[in-house]
C-alpha positions in Angstrom: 179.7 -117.5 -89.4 182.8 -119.1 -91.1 183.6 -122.1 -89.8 187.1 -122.5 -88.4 189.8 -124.5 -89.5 189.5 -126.4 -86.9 186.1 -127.8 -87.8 186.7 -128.5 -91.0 189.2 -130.7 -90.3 187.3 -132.6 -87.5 184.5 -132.7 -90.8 187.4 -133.6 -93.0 188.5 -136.9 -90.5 184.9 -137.8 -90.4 183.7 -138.2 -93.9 187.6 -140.3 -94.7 186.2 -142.4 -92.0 182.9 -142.7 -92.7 183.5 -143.3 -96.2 186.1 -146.0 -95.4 184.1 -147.8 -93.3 181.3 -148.4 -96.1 183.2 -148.3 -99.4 183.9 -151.9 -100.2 186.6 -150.2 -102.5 188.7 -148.7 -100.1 191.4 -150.6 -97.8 194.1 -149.7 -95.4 196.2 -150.3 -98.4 194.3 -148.6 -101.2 191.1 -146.3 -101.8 188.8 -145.5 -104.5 188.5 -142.2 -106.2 186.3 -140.9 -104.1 188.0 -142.4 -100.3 191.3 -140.6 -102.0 189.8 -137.3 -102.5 188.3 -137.2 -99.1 191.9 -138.5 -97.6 193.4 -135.7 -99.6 191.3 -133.2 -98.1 191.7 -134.5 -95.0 195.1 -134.9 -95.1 195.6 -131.2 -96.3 193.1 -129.6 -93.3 195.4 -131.4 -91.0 198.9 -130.1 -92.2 197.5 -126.5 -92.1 195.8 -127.2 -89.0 198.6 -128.5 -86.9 200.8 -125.9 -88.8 198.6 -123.4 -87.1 198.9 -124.5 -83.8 203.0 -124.4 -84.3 202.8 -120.5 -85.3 200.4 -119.7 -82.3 
């Protein structure tokens, strides 16, 4: 089964955070590559996400 929206954006959150915590690159203030790609993605599953829940 597909997984939801829902749960790739709780996957989304996770990895930003998890890779913030250990990437001595990243800072509240700025991220590496790779911490601004996951934020992206994050930041994207979230917008549709909480778009969603405004339509239903």
């Amino acid at each position: 089964m597909a997984e939801s929206l829902y749960d790739r954006y709780v996957k989304a959150a996770a990895a930003d955070r998890a890779h913030g915590e250990a990437c001595e690159g990243c800072s509240p203030d700025a991220r590496c590559a790779v911490g601004q790609r996951l934020y992206e993605s994050f930041a994207r599953l979230q917008d549709a996400y909480l778009a969603q829940r405004k339509r239903s």
